[in-house]
C-alpha positions, 0 to 999 in steps of 0.5 A, a space after each residue: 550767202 550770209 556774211 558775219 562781223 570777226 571781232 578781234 581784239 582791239 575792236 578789229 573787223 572783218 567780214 567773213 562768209 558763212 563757210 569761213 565763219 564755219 572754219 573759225 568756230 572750228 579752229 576755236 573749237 579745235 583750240 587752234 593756236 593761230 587762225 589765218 583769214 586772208 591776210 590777217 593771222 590771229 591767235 585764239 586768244 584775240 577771239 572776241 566773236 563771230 556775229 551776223 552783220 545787221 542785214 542779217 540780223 534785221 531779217 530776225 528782227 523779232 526774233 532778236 528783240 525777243 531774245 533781248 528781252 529775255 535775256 534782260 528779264 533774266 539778269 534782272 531776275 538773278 539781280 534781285 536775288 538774295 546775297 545767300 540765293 546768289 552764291 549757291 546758285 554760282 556754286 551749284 550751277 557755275 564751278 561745282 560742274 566745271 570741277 567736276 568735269 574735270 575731276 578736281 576736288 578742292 578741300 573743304 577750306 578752299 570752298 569755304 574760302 572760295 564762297 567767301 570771297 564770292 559772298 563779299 562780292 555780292 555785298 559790294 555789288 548786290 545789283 550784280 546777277 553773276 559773280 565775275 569767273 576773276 574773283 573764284 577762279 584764283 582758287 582753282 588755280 592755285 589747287 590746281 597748279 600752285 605758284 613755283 616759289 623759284 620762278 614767281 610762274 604758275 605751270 599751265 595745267 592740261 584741263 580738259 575744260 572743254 565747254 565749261 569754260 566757255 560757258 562761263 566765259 562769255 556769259 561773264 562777257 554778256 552781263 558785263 554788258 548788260 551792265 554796262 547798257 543797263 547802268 548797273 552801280 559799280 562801286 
């Protein structure tokens, strides 16, 4: 039976069967506020990801390498992109969808501002392929659940963000660290 690595945050480990590593995606599927595997008990939120241990992975070796390859051919494809090209291609292919699922319409000024701000990213980075979801989603937030003045908190809006969010989530993790293996310029 296949054995997998949870990865929590912290950089803890633990191995899990297949049947388990079922249960987990599940329960972060399911947005289950606390998942117990033997005696460890974790919320979603210390979630890093489930992976298959390298005995595993070596089997699919190939298959692996492969799809690495792609993956960094693609980074670098979005990388060298034009400042313009990028910040369409954030609007079009990574928030518009998301607002759209969930049926938010921002205002004219707050998109403007949004792209902005994305622009100004990509001219401090231009070796970045995305623009990470922490320089756009503020907007958002602030549309659509506004800082109380009285209590300095935001309300927790109930989206439906369903898989949006992850998408954008873990591929905003994946190229942090092709950046990081890749040596991209931070300034």
């Amino acid at each position: 039976m296949k054995k997998f690595e949870l990865i929590l945050q912290g950089n803890k480990v633990l191995v899990v069967d297949q049947l388990k590593a079922k249960q987990i995606e599940k329960a972060i599927e399911d947005k289950v506020d606390l998942i117990k595997v033997g005696d460890t008990s974790f919320t979603r939120s210390m979630y890093k990801g489930l992976f298959p241990i390298r005995e595993e992975v070596s089997l699919n070796k190939e298959a692996w390498i492969q799809s690495n390859r792609e993956w960094h051919e693609e980074c670098l494809r979005l990388s060298k992109r034009h400042i313009d090209e990028k910040v369409t291609s954030e609007l079009v292919v990574r928030i518009f969808p998301g607002l759209k699922l969930n049926n938010i319409t921002l205002t004219d000024a707050t998109i403007a501002a949004m792209e902005a701000n994305i622009k100004a990213y990509f001219e401090i980075f231009p070796n970045n392929p995305r623009c990470p979801m922490k320089i756009w989603w503020p907007f958002i937030a602030e549309f659509i659940s506004p800082v109380n003045k009285k209590t300095k908190k935001r309300a927790n809006p109930n989206l439906i963000m369903g898989k949006w969010w992850d998408y954008i989530s873990r591929n905003d993790g994946a190229i942090e660290e092709w950046k990081r293996y890749n040596l991209i310029e931070r300034r």
